[in-house]
C-alpha positions as CSV (number, residue, x, y, z in Angstrom):
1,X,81.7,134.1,152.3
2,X,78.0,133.6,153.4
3,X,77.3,129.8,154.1
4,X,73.5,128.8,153.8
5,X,72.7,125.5,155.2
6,X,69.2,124.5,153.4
7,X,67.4,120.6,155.0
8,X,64.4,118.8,155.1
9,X,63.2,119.4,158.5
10,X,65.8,120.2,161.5
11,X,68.7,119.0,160.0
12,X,70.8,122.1,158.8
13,X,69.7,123.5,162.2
14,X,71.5,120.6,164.1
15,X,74.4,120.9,161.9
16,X,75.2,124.5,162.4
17,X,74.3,124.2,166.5
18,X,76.6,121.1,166.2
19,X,79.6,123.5,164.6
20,X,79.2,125.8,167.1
21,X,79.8,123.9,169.5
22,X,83.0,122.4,167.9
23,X,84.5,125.3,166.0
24,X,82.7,128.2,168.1
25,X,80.5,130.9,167.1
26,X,80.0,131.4,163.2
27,X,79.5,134.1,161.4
28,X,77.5,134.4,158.3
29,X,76.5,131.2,158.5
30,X,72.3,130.3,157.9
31,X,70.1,127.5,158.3
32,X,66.5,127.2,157.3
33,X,64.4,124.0,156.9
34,X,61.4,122.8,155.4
35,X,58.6,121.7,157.2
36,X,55.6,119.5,156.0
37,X,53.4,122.2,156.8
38,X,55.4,125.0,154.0
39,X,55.5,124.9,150.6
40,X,58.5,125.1,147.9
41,X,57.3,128.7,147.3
42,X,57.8,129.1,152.0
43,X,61.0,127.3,151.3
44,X,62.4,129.6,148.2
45,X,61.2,132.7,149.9
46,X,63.0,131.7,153.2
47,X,66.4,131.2,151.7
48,X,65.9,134.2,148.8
49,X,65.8,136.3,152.0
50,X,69.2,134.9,153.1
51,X,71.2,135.8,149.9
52,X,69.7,138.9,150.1
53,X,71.5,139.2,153.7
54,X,75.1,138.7,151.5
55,X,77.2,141.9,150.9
56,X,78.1,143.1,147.1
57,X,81.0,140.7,146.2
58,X,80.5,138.2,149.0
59,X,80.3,134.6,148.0
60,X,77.7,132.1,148.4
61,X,77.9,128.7,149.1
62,X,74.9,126.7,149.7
63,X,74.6,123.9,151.4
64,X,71.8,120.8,151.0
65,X,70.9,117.5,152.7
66,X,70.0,115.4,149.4
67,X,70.1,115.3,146.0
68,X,67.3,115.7,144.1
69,X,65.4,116.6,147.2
70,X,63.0,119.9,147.9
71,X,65.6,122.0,149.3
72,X,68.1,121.3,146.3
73,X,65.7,121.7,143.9
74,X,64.5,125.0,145.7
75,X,68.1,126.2,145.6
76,X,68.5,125.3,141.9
77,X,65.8,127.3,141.0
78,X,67.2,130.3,142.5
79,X,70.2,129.7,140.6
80,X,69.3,131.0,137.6
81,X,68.4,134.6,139.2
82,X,71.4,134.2,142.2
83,X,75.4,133.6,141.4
84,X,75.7,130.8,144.2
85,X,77.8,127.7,145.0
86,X,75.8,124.3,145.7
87,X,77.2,121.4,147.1
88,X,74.5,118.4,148.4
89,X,74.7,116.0,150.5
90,X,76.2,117.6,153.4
91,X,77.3,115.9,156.7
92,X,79.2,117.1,159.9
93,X,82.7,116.0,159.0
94,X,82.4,117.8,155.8
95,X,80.9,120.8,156.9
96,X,83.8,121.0,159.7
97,X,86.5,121.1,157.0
98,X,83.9,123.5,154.8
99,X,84.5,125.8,157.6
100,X,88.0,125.2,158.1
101,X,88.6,126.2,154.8
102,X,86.6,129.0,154.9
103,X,88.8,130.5,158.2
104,X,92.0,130.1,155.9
105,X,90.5,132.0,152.7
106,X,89.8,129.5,150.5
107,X,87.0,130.8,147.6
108,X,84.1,129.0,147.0
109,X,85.2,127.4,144.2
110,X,88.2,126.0,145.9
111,X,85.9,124.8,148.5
112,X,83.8,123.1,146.0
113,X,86.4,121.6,144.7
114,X,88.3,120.3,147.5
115,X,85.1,118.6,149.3
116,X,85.1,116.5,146.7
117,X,87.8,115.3,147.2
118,X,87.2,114.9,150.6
119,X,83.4,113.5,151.0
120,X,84.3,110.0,150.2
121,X,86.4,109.5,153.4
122,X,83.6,111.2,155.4
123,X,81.7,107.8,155.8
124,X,83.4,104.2,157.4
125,X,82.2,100.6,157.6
126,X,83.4,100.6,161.5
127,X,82.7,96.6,161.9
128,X,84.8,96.2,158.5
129,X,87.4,98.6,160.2
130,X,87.8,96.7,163.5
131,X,87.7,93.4,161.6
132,X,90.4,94.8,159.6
133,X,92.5,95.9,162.1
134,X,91.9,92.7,164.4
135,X,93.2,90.5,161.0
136,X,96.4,92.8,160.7
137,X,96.9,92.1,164.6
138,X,97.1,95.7,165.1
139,X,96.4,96.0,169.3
140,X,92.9,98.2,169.6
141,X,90.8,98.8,172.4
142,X,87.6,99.5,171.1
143,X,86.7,101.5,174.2
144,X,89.2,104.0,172.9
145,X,87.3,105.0,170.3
């Protein structure tokens, strides 16, 4: 499976440097961002010439910063000529267990569907956490974490 990791600016560049340097080298794994000086047409062109990287058979799953943003909106274009998978709104923890799934040979599809179910535990209220577990008198030290 070909990953494609499609920001605004740096972003998709930060988060596959980021999982390389918690899971190790990837392979078949992209990242291309849009810059105020390109256009949608730049943008389109630049990840066009990553799916055409992809060998006959080999999934795609594409991954975007924001809904409704250039990039997605890019990549939904090219989903009418390309037979991808899109998830938006991507963020480190996810793309970790993305990944993770993809080392143990889950399809796209299962991969869509499973982070899902996953993204809503992928963001905490940390003061509402602490609070929490300072009411329940559960011993913390918050230097732990």
């Amino acid at each position: 499976m070909r990953i494609v990791l499609v920001s605004h600016g740096s972003f998709s560049k930060g988060l596959y440097e980021t999982m390389e340097m918690v899971l190790g080298p990837q392979e078949n794994m992209a990242y291309i961002g849009l810059y105020p000086h390109q256009g949608i047409d730049e943008l389109k062109a630049n990840i066009e010439a990553e799916f055409k990287k992809a060998e006959p058979g080999e999934e795609i799953l594409v991954l975007t910063d924001l809904f409704y943003g250039s990039p997605f909106n890019a990549v939904v274009q090219l989903m009418s000529k390309w037979d991808v998978y899109h998830l938006t709104g991507i963020n480190v923890p996810l793309l970790m267990e993305i990944l993770l799934m993809r080392g143990n040979g889950k399809s796209a599809s299962e991969i869509c569907d499973e982070t899902l179910k996953l993204a809503t535990n992928t963001v905490s209220d940390v003061r509402k956490y602490l609070a929490d577990l300072k009411k329940a008198d559960v011993p913390s030290d918050e230097d732990d974490f």
